[in-house]
C-alpha positions in Angstrom: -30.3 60.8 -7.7 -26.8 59.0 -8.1 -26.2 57.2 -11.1 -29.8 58.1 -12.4 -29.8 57.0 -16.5 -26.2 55.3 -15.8 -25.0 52.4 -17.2 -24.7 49.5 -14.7 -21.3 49.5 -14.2 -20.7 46.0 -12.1 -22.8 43.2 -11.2 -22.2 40.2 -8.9 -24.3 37.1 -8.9 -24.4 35.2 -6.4 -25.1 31.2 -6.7 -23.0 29.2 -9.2 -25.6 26.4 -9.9 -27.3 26.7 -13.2 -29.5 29.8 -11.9 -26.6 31.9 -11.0 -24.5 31.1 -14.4 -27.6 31.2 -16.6 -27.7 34.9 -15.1 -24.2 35.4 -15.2 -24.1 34.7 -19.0 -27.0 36.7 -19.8 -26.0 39.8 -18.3 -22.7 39.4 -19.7 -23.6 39.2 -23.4 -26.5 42.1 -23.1 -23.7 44.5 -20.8 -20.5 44.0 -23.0 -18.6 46.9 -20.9 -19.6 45.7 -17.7 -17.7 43.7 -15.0 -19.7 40.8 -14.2 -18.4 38.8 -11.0 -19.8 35.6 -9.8 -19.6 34.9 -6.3 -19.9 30.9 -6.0 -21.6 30.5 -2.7 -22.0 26.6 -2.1 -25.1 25.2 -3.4 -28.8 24.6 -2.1 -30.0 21.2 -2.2 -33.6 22.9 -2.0 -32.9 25.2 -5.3 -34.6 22.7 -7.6 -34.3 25.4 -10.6 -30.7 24.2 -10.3 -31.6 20.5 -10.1 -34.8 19.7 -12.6 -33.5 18.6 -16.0 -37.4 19.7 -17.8 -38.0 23.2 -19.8 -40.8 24.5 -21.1 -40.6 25.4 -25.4 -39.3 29.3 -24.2 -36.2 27.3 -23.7 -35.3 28.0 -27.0 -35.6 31.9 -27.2 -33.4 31.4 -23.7 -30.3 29.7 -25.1 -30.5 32.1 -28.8 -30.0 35.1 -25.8 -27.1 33.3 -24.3 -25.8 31.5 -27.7 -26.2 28.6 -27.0 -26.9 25.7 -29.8 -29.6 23.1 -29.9 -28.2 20.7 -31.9 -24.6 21.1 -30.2 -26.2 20.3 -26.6 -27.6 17.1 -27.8 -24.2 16.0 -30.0 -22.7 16.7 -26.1 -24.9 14.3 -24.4 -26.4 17.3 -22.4 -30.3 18.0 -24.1 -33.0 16.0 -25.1 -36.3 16.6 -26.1 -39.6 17.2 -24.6 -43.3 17.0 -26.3 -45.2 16.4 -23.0 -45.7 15.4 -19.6 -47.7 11.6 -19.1 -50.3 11.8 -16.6 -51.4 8.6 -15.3 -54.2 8.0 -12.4 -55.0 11.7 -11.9 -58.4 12.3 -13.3 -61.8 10.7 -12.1 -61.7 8.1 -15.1 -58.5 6.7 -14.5 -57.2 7.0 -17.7 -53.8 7.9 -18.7 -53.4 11.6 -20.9 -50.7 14.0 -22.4 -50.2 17.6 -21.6 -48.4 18.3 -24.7 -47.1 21.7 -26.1 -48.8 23.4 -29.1 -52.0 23.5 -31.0 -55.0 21.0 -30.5 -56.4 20.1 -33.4 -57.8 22.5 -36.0 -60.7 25.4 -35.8 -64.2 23.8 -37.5 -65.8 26.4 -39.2 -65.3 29.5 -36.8 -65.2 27.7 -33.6 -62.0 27.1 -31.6 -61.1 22.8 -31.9 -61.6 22.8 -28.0 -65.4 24.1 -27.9 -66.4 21.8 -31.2 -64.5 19.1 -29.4 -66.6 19.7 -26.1 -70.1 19.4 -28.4 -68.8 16.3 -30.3 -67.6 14.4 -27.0 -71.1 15.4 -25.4 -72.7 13.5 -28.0 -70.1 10.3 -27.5 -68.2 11.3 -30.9 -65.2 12.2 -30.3 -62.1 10.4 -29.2 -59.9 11.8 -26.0 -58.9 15.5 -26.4 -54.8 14.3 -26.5 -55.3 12.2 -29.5 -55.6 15.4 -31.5 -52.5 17.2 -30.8 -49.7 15.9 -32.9 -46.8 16.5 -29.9 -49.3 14.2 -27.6 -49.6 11.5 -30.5 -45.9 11.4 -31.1 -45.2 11.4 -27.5 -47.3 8.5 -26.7 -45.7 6.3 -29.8 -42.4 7.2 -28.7 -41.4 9.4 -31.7 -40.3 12.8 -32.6 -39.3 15.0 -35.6 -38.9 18.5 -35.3 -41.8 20.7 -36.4 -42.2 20.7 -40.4 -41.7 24.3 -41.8 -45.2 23.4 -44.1 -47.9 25.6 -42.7 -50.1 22.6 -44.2 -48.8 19.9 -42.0 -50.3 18.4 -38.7 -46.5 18.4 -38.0 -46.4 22.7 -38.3 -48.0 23.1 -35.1 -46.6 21.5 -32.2 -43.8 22.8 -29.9 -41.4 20.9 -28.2 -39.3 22.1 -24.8 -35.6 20.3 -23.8 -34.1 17.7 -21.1 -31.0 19.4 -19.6 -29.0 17.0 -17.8 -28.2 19.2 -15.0 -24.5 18.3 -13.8 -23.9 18.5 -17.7 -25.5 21.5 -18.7 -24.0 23.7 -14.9 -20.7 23.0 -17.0 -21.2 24.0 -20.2 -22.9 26.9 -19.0 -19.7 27.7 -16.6 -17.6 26.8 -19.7 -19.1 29.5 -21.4 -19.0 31.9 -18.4 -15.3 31.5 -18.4 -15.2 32.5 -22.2 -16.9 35.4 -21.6 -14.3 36.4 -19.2 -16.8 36.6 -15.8 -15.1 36.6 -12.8 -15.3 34.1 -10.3 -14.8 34.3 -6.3 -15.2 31.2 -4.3 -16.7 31.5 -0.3 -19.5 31.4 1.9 -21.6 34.2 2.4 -20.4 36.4 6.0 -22.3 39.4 5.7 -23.1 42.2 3.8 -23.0 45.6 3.1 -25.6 48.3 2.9 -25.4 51.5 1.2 -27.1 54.7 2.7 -30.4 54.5 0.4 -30.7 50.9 1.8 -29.1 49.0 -1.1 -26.1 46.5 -0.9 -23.1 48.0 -1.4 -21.2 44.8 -1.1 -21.1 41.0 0.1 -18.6 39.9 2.8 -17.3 36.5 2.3 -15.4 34.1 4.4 -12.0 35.0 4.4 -13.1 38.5 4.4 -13.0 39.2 0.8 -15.5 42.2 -0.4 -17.6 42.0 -3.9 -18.5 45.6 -4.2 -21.1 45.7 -7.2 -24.0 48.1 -8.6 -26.3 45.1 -8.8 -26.7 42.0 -7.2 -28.7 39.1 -8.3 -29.6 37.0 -5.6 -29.4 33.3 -7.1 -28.4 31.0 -4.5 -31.8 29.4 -3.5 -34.6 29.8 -1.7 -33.4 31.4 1.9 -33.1 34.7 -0.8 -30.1 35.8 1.7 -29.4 39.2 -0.7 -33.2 39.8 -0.8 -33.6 40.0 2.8 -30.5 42.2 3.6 -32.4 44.9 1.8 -36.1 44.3 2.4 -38.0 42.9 5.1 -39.1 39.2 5.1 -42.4 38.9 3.0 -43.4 35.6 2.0 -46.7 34.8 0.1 -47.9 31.0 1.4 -49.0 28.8 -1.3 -49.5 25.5 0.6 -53.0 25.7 0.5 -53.1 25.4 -3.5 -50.0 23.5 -3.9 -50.2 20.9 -1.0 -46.3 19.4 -1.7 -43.9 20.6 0.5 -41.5 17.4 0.4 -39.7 15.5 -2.5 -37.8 12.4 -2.3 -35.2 12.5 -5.3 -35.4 8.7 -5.2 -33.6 7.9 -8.6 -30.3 8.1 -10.7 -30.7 5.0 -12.7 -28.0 4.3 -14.9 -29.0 3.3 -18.4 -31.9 5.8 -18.7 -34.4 5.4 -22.3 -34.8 7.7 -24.8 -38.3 8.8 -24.0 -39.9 12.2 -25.4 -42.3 12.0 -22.5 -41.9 13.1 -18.6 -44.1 11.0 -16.1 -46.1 12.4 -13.7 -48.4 9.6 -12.1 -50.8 9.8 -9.0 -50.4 7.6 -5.7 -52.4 7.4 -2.6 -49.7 9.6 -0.8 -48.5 11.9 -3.5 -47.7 11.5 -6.8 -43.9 10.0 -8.6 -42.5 11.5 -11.7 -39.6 9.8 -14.0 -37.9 11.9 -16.3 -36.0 9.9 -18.7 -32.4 11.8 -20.0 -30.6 9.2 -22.2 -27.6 8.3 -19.7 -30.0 7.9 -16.9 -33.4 8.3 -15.5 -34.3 10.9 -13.0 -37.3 9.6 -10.1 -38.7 11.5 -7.5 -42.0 11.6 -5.3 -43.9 14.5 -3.9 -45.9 14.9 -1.3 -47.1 16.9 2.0 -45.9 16.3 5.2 -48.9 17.3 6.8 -50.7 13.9 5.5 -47.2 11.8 5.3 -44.2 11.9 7.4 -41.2 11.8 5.8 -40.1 8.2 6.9 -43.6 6.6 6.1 -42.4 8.0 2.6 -38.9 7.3 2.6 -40.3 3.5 3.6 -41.7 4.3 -0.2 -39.1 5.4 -1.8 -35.8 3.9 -0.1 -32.5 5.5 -0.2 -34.4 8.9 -1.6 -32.5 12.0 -0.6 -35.4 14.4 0.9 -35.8 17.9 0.4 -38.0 20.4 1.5 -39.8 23.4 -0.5 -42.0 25.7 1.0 -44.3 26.8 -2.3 -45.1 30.7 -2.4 -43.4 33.6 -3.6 -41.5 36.8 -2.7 -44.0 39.3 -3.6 -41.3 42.1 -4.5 -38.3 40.0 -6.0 -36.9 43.7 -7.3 -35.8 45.5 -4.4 -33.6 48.7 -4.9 -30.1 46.8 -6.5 -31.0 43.9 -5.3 -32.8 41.1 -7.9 -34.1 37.8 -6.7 -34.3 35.2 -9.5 -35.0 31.7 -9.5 -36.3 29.9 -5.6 -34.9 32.8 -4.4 -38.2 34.7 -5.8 -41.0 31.9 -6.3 -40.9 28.2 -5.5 -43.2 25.3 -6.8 -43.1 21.8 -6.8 -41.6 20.0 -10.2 -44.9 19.1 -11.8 -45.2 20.0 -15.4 -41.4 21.4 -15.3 -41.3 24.9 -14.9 -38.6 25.7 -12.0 -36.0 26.3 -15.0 -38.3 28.1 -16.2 -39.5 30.9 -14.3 -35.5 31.8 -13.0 -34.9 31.9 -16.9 -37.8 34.0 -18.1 -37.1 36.2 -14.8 -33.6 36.7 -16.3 -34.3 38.0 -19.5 -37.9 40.5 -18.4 -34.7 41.5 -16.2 -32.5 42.5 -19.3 -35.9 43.5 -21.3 -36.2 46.4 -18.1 -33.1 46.6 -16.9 -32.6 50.0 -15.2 -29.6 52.7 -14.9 -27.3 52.4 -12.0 -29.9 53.9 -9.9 -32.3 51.1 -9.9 -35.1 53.7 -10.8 -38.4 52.6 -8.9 -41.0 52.7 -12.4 -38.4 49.9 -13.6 -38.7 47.8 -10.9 -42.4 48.5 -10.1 -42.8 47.3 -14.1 -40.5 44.4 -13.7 -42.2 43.2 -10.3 -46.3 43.5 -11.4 -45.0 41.6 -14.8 -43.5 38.9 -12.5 -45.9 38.7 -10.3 -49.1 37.9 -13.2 -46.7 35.0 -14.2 -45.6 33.7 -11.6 -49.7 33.1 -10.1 -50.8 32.4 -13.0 -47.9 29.3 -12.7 -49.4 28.4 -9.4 -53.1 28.6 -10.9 -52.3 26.0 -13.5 -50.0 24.0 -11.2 -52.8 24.4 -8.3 -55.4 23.1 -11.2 -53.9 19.6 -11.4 -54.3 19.3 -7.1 -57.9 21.2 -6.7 -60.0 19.2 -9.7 -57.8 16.5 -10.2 -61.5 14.6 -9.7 -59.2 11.4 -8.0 -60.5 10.5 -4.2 -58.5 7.6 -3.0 -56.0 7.8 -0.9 -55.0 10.2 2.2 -53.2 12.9 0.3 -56.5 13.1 -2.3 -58.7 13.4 0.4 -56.8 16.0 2.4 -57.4 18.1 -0.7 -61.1 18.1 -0.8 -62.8 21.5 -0.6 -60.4 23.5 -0.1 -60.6 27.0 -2.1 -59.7 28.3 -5.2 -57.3 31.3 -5.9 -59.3 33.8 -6.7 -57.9 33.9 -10.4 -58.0 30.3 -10.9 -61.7 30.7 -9.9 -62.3 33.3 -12.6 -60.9 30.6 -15.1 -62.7 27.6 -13.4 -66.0 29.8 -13.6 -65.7 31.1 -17.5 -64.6 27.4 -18.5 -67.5 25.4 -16.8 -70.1 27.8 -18.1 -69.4 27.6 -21.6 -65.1 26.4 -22.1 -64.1 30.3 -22.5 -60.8 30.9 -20.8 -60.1 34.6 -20.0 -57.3 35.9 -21.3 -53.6 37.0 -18.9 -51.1 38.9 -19.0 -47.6 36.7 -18.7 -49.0 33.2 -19.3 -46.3 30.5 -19.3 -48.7 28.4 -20.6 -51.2 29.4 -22.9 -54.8 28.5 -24.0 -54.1 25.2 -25.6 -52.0 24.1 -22.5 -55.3 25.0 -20.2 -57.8 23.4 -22.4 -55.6 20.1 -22.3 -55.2 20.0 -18.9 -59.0 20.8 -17.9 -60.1 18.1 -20.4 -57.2 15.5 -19.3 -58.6 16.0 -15.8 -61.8 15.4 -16.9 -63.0 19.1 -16.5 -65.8 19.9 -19.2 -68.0 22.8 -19.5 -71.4 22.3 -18.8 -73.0 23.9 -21.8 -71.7 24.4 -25.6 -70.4 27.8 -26.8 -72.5 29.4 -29.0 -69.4 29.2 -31.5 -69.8 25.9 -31.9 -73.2 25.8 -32.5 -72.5 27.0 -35.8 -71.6 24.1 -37.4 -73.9 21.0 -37.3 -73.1 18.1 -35.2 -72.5 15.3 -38.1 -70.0 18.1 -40.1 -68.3 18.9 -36.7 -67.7 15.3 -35.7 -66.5 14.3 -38.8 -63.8 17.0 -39.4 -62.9 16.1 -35.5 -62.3 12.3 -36.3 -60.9 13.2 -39.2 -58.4 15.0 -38.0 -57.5 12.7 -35.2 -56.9 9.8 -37.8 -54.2 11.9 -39.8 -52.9 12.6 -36.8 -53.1 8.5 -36.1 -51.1 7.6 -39.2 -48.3 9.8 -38.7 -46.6 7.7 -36.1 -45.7 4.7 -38.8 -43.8 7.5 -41.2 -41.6 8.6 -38.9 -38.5 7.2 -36.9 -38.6 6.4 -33.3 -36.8 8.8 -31.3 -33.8 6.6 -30.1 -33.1 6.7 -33.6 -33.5 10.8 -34.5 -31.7 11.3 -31.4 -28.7 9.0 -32.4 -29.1 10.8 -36.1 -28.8 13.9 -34.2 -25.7 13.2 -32.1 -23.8 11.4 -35.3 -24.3 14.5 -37.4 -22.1 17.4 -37.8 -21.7 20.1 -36.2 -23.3 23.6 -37.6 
């Protein structure tokens, strides 16, 4: 076959939001000899990858590939820092929770925290599950340090994700682009091109112009225009699991509060989120139009711009030289943060696989299945907060009653009732500490105690567990509040 074990020679990416220069960069660094060309089609108000300022901790490994610096985003005013999501008025109870990132507590004798934490809270001796992470206890005091290198400290375990202000960080990342020397072409998408073994061979743009190219990544939202020029139209429907398929961006407050936690709190017709960056604070709503019409929301939310999503996925987001990344290949709604996400992780399992000129089919086969196991597993945990959130009242809560499971979030719903197991998958964005929190926050608890726990007597068990939650407890009063380590942060000198 043509170019078969051949170096990509040229790729074009098309969608200048942050998606599109993300993937720009990236390809750029890892193919030093190649021409990389960015075609900036005009933006999609709908690509919330390109819009939503919250990350998940993988952030990190993300900006090391595309050298980027921590510590010089937040001196610019672009990142801040994330420990957890708030939830307020989901669960049956009522009661306000943390998703945070990292470890819960610590194992008691050889079982897991969460399953001596489930026989402890069954015997009314244990405090809520989020008072023993030490990214959920910092969060809800309104601190933050970075994680202590000590493998003894409370402090060793946590993870923390970033805040990208998005009209900030879209211009350092094109900042960086133009250092790296990437070409840019400015137009609307005409047409395009196909070769004889049903490829793209080039985009037409206004004007005429042709981008001829090896590769295209298709970046420029969710109508996936590149995709479907080379495969027919196959969309997999998620509105049954993940019942928003409307937003209201209702808020650019000036001012904003240096907060390490996002919002995320329930309402009769939806549910709101605030996401606080330090020049401003970000609001939205979600919610479905098939139980709310979009001006008994907007009556809700005044003066909200509204945008539609239409959850699901593209099933093969790898088709011959063409690469679907960001709402071109999955969409979600912006609970717990992951649009930025998924387009970056697709970026580099696209570097990790990346193929010869001919696009060998084993490649993308590999870098489809791969995609595929995290991207459902996203909507399972996403799906989670919706199917057993245990709230009733109001119409959007009600609409959601009985409605079935994905088949894999059953599996998980099944091993974690019986006896709080969760089976293990491949390409988890968020691992086993991140479901256990969740399940528990919604008020989700097995029905019987693992046989691991069992080996450790009640009065030792609950006593390591309160123990630990009160270390955790004192930690807050040591440690400065995060207006100030941010301010510390931005004052210091550069690396």
């Amino acid at each position: 076959m043509d170019g078969e074990g051949t170096p990509i020679r040229c790729v074009c990416v098309a969608g200048a939001g942050i998606v599109g220069l993300s993937a720009a960069l990236a390809f750029a660094r890892t193919l030093p000899r190649a021409r990389i060309i960015l075609a900036a089609l005009p933006p999609d108000p709908a690509a919330l990858a390109d819009r939503l300022p919250s990350t998940l901790p993988a952030v990190g490994r993300f900006h090391a590939a595309i050298g980027l610096d921590e510590l010089e985003l937040v001196r610019a005013g672009i990142a801040s820092h994330r420990l957890a999501t708030r939830f307020e008025r989901w669960s049956a109870e009522g009661e306000a929770w943390h998703h945070a990132f990292g470890t819960n507590g610590a194992p008691v004798g050889d079982a897991p925290f969460h399953k001596a934490w489930v026989k402890a809270r069954m015997a009314g001796r244990a405090a809520p599950f989020d008072r023993h992470n030490a990214a959920a206890v910092l969060a809800g005091s309104g601190r933050f340090v970075h994680p202590d290198a000590n493998p003894q400290s409370p402090l060793s375990t946590y993870l923390y994700a970033l805040r990208l202000d998005p009209e900030r960080y879209r211009n350092r990342l094109a900042s960086a682009c133009d250092a790296q020397g990437i070409e840019r072409v400015e137009g609307e998408l005409a047409g395009t091109e196909r070769r004889q073994d049903g490829g793209l061979s080039a985009l037409v743009l206004t004007g005429g112009r042709r981008v001829e190219a090896d590769l295209f990544l298709d970046c420029a939202g969710p109508s996936a225009s590149l995709l479907g020029a080379v495969a027919e139209e196959r969309f997999e429907d998620w509105s049954q699991w993940l019942p928003c398929d409307r937003l209201l961006l209702a808020g650019n407050e000036e001012g904003g509060r240096t907060d390490p936690s996002d919002l995320a709190a329930a309402h009769p017709e939806g549910w709101r989120w605030e996401i606080p960056l330090p020049n401003r604070l970000l609001t939205g709503f979600a919610f479905a139009s098939t139980v709310t019409s979009e001006a008994g929301a907007s009556e809700l939310f005044e003066g909200a711009e509204t945008v539609a999503i239409r959850p699901g996925r593209r099933p093969q987001p790898w088709t011959a030289n063409v690469l679907a990344i960001g709402d071109a290949a999955s969409a979600v709604d912006p609970l717990e943060g992951v649009n930025l996400h998924l387009a970056q992780s697709a970026i580099l399992r696209a570097l990790e696989l990346l193929p010869g000129r001919d696009c060998h089919p084993l490649e993308l086969a590999e870098y489809n299945r791969r995609t595929e196991w995290e991207t459902l597993r996203v909507r399972d945990f996403i799906a989670l907060h919706y199917l057993r959130a245990g709230r009733s009242g109001g119409p959007f809560w009600k609409a959601l009653t009985g409605r079935r499971l994905p088949d894999t979030l059953a599996l998980t719903l099944e091993q974690w009732e019986r006896r709080g197991r969760l089976p293990f998958f491949e390409e988890e964005a968020f691992g086993q500490e991140s479901w256990a929190s969740v399940l528990l926050g919604l008020g989700v608890m097995p029905r019987a105690v693992d046989p691991a726990a069992d080996r450790v007597g009640l009065d030792r068990s609950a006593a390591a567990i309160d123990a630990y939650a009160k270390r955790l407890a004192a930690l807050p009063a040591t440690m400065p509040s995060y207006a100030d380590y941010l301010a510390r942060m931005r004052n210091s000198r550069a690396r």
